[in-house]
N, C-alpha and C positions, 0 to 999 in steps of 0.2 A: 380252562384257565380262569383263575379267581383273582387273579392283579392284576390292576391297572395302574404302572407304573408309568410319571410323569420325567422324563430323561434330560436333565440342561445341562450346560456347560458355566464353569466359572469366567467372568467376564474380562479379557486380558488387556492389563491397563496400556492404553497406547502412548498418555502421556510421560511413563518412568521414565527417570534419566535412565543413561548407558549402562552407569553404574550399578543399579539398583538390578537392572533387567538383567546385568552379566553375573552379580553375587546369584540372582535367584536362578540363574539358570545352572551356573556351576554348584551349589549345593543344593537341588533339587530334592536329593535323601535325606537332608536333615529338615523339609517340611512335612516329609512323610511319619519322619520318626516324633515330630513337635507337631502335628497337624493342626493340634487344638488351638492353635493359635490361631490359624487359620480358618475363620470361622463357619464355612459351610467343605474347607476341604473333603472329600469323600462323606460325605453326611444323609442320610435318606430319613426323608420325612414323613411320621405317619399320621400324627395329628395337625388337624388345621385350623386358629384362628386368628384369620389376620389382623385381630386387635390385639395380639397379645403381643404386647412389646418382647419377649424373651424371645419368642419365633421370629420376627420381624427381624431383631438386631443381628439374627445367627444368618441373614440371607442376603448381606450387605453386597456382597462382592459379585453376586450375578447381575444380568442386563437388566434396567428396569422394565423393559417391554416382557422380560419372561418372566420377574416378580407379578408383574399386573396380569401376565397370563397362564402360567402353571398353575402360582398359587393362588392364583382367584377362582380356576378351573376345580383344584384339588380342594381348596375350603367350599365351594359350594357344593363335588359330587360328598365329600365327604359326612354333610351333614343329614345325606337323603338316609331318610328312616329304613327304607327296603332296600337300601342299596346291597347289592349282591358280592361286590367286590371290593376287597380290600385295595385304598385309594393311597397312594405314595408317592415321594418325588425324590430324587436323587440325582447326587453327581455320577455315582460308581456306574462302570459298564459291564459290570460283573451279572447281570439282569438275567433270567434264565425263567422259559416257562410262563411268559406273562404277555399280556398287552402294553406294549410298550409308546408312548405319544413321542416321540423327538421333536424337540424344539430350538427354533430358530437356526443360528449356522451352523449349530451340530448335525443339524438333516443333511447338510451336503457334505460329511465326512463319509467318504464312502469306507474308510477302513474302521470306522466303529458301526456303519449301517452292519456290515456283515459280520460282523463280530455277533452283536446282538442275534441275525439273520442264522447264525450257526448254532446259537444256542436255545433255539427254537423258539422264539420269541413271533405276537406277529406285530409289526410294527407301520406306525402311521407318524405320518410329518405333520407337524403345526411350524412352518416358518415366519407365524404372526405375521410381517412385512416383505419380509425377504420373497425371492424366488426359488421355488427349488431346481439344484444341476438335473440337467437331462438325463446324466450318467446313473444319477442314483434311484430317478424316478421306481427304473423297474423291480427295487427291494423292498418297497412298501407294499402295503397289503390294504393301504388307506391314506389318505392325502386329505387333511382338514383345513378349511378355509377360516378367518374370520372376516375375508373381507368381501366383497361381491366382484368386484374389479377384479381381484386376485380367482377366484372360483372361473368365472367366465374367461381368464387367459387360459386356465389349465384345462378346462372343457373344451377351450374353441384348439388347443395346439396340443393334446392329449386326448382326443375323445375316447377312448376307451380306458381310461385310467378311471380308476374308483375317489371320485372327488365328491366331498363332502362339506359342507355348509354350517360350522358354528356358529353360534353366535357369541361376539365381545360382548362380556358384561361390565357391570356396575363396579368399582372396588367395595370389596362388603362394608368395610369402613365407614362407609358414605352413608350416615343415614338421616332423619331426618336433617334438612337445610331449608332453614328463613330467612333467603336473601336479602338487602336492603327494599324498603319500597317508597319510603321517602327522595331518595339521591338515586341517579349515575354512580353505578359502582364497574367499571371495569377493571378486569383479572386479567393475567397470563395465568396455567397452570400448565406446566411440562416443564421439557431439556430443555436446556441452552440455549441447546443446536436447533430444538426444533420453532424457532420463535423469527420471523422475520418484523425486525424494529428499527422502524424510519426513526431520524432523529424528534420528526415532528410529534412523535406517536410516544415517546419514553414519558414527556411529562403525564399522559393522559391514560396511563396503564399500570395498574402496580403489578410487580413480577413476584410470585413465587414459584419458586424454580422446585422440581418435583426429585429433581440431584443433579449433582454440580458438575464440572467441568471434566473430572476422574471417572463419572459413574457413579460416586456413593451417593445411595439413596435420602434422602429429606424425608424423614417418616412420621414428618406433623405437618406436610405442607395441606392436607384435607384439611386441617382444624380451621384453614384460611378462607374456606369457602364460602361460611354463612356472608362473609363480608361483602362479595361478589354478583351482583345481576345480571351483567354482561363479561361473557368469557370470550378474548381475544385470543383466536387460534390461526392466525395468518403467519404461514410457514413457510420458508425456501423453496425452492421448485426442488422437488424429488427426484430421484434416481428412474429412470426409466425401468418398468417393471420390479419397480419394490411400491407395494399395495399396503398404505396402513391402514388400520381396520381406523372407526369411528369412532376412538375413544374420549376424545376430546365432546366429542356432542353426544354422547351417552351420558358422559361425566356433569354436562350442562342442563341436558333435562334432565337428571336426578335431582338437580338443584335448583330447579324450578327459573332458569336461568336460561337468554336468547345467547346467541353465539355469534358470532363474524368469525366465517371462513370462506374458503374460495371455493367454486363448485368444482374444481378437478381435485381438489386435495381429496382423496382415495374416495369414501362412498358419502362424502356428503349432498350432494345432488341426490343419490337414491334415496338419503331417506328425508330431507329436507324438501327436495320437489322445488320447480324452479321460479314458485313464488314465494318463498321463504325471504322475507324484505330484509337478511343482513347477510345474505347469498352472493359471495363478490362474483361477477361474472365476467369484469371485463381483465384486461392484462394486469397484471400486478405494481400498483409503482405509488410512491409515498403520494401523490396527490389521490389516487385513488381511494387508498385503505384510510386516510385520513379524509374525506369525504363520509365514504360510511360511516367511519367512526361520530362524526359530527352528524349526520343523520338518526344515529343509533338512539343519540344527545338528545337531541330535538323531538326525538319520538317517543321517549319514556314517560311510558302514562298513559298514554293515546289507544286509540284503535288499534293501532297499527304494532305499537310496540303488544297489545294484549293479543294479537292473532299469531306473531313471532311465539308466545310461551305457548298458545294452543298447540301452533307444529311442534314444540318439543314436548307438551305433552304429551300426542299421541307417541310422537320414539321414544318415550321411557319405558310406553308399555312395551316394545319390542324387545326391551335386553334385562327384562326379568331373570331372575334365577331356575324357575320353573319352568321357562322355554328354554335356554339353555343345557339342563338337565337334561331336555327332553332330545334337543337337537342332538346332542352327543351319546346318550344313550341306544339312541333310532340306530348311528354311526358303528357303533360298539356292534348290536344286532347283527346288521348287514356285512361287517368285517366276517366276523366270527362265523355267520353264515357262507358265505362265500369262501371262507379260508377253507372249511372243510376239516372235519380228522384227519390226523395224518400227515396234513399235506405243510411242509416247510420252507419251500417258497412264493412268493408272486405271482396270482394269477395274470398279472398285469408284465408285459413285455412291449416297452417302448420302438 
């Protein structure tokens, strides 16, 4: 098998009205027959750079968590010089003969897992956050993590399931950033959804929202970052076993940049260590996070604020392009070994 095909689903708007949702569902055929309207409808993608605005605008309408992770996965193996296999991403389930990655809640469609599964495909989940269904575990031939929390559920409640450990990286986008070093500069960058904001907290944080309330993507919210030293990542309490990978403090040491978040939000204790000084540890609640915040203040400059950018410099080194590469590659290997010639199902039975 010489592809490695990246598998996501268009992302389905939950806020349309009735109206919208009942013309789109009653003339279904005539988005097929106009799809070009529809900007990644059935569309597979072979070239990758996520600077280029014309790729970027055609991928509006998928999850942002699967833009930041196929196409960040797909532009980086793509660019490797000896890479062996032709690197793609698509809506279509028409995939036949390849390694196929599934992502996010398409992993738990168990009637396109076997579809793919019949056309001799061998296939691995990337649920970025999510959890994968029990039901579907036994059609994969691979199960990739990026998160650690997420890895160690599937290990400790699947051990003999074939689980493997990527790493989230950087958006390529992201490159050189010279944050303020004169001022207090705190940021939000993300959802919404994902932003918990005391009232006390709105004056003292500027938001750029990474897309808005529908899904569609903000695709200049990076240009905002040089302006930023402190990134505010203090979120909702999450779903029980949904693991977000570390994006938000990958995104902040790239940018030479300390962070406030809570040590249960997904792997930030792991890579932050539990004397990282803007590591919220105690229960969540606005006199809290506005504490830090006003410590954060008082400390820029100091020791204290200069040992915070030491811990994020060493995690920058972690979510290289080059260890990534390697992580997944390793992944690829071990699949394909295991899978064997011949062989068209799962060696893994739940």
């Amino acid at each position: 098998m010489k592809n490695i095909v990246f598998f996501f689903a268009n992302r389905e708007n939950k806020k349309m009205s009735m109206t919208i949702y009942f013309t789109k569902s009653c003339f279904a055929w005539i988005r097929v027959c106009i799809g070009a309207l529809f900007r990644i409808f059935h569309r597979t993608f072979y070239g990758f750079d996520m600077k280029n605005a014309e790729l970027i605008q055609n991928i509006n309408q998928t999850y942002p968590s699967i833009f930041m992770r196929v196409f960040m996965l797909a532009d980086i193996l793509s660019k490797q010089k000896n890479m062996q296999y032709c690197i793609s991403a698509t809506n279509k389930d028409a995939i036949k003969n390849s390694i196929v990655v599934v992502s996010k809640h398409i992993a738990n469609n168990k009637h396109i897992i076997k579809l793919l599964k019949r056309n001799r495909n061998i296939i691995i989940s990337d649920t970025i956050e999510i959890m994968l269904d029990p039901n579907t575990i036994q059609y994969y031939d691979g199960m990739m993590c990026c998160s650690h929390k997420a890895m160690h559920y599937l290990k400790q409640n699947h051990p003999d399931a074939p689980v493997y450990f990527v790493q989230h990286g950087i958006d390529p986008r992201i490159q050189t950033v010279r944050p303020p070093i004169e001022h207090f500069s705190p940021y939000y960058f993300g959802s919404p959804e994902n932003i918990l904001l005391f009232e006390s907290i709105k004056p003292l944080v500027h938001i750029i929202y990474t897309n808005d309330d529908r899904g569609r993507i903000n695709h200049n919210w990076h240009l905002h970052l040089s302006d930023a030293n402190f990134h505010y990542a203090v979120r909702p309490l999450m779903q029980r076993k949904k693991y977000k990978p570390f994006v938000k403090g990958f995104t902040a040491a790239a940018c030479n940049a300390n962070i406030l978040i809570h040590a249960d939000d997904g792997d930030a204790l792991h890579y932050l260590g539990e004397d990282y000084p803007y590591l919220i540890k105690e229960e969540l609640c606005e006199e809290v996070v506005l504490r830090y915040m006003r410590q954060a203040h008082a400390d820029f400059g100091t020791e204290r604020w200069r040992y915070g950018l030491e811990k994020m410099s060493r995690l920058r080194a972690c979510c290289g392009a080059q260890v990534i590469v390697e992580q997944f590659m390793n992944m690829i290997q071990q699949v394909v070994v295991n899978k064997g010639p011949g062989h068209t199902g799962s060696r893994y039975r739940h």
